[in-house]
N, C-alpha and C positions, 0 to 999 in steps of 0.2 A: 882386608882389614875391615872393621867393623868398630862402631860407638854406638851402645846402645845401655836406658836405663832398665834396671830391672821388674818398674810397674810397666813395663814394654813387654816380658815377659809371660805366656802364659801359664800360670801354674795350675797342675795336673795333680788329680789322687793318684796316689801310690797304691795301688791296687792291693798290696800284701800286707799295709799298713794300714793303722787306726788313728784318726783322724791326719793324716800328712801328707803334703805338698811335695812337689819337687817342679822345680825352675832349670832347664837346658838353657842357660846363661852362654855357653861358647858349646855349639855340636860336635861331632864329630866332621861335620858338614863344612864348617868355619875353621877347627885350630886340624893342624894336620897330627899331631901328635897326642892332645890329653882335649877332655872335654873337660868341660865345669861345669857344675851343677850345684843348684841352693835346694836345700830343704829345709821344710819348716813344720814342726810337729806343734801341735796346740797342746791345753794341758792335757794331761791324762792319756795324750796321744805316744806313738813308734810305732818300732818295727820288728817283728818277729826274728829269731831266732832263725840265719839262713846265711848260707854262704853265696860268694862269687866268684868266676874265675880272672877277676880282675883287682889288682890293688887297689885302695882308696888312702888318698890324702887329704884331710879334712881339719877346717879352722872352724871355730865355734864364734856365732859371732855375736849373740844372747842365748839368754835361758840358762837352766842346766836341764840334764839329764843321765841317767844310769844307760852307761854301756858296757859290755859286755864285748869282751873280744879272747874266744880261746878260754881258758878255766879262768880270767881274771875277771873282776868286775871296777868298774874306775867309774866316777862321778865326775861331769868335767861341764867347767863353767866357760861365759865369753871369756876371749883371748885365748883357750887351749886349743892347742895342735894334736890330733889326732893319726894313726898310720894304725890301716888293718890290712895285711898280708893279706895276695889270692889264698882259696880256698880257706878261711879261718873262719870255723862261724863265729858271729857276732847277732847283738839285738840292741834296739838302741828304745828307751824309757823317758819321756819330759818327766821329771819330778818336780819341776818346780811351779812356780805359779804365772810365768808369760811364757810365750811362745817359745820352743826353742830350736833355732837355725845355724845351720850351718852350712860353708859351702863342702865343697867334697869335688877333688878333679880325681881322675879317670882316666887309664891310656884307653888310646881309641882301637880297642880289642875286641872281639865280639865277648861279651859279657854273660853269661850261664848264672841264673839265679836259683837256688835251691833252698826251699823255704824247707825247716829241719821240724818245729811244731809248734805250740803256741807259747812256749817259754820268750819272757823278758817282755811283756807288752800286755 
């Protein structure tokens, strides 16, 4: 078990993303079954257009931004709940004017990231 705050947390570039962070809040290391993770895009910041071979469950917890999941595009503010099936591409856009975070858990599966091109960012 573990208690920890999340300015405890190192947050990292996302290497495929424009301007965005991401925070390993609970590892693979720590929950035996799902990680958790925060990410945080600034304005004008995401994430390209790419799938994974791993679901994501995901709370918004400021900002908005346009996502993109599979041929639909959704605009989603704090308090939305998000789910994007393995393998669906998705892209995710801040459009608004502060940062926008959210957390996003993860089964603890080896994860394949497949960035598709530079659409949605």
């Amino acid at each position: 078990m573990s208690v920890k705050h999340t300015t405890d947390v190192e947050a990292k570039n996302v290497a495929a993303g424009k301007d965005t962070t991401i925070q390993v809040l609970i590892s693979s290391q720590e929950g035996p079954n799902f990680a958790l993770r925060k990410f945080s895009m600034q304005r004008g910041g995401g994430m390209p257009l790419h799938t994974n071979t791993v679901e994501h469950e995901q709370y918004v917890l400021r900002g908005q931004a346009r996502i993109g999941i599979g041929e639909e595009v959704y605009e989603v503010k704090q308090g939305d709940v998000v789910f994007i099936p393995e393998g669906i591409v998705h892209f995710y856009e801040n459009i608004g004017e502060e940062p926008f975070e959210f957390l996003c858990i993860v089964p603890n599966k080896e994860d394949k990231i497949t960035i598709q091109d530079d659409a949605g960012c």
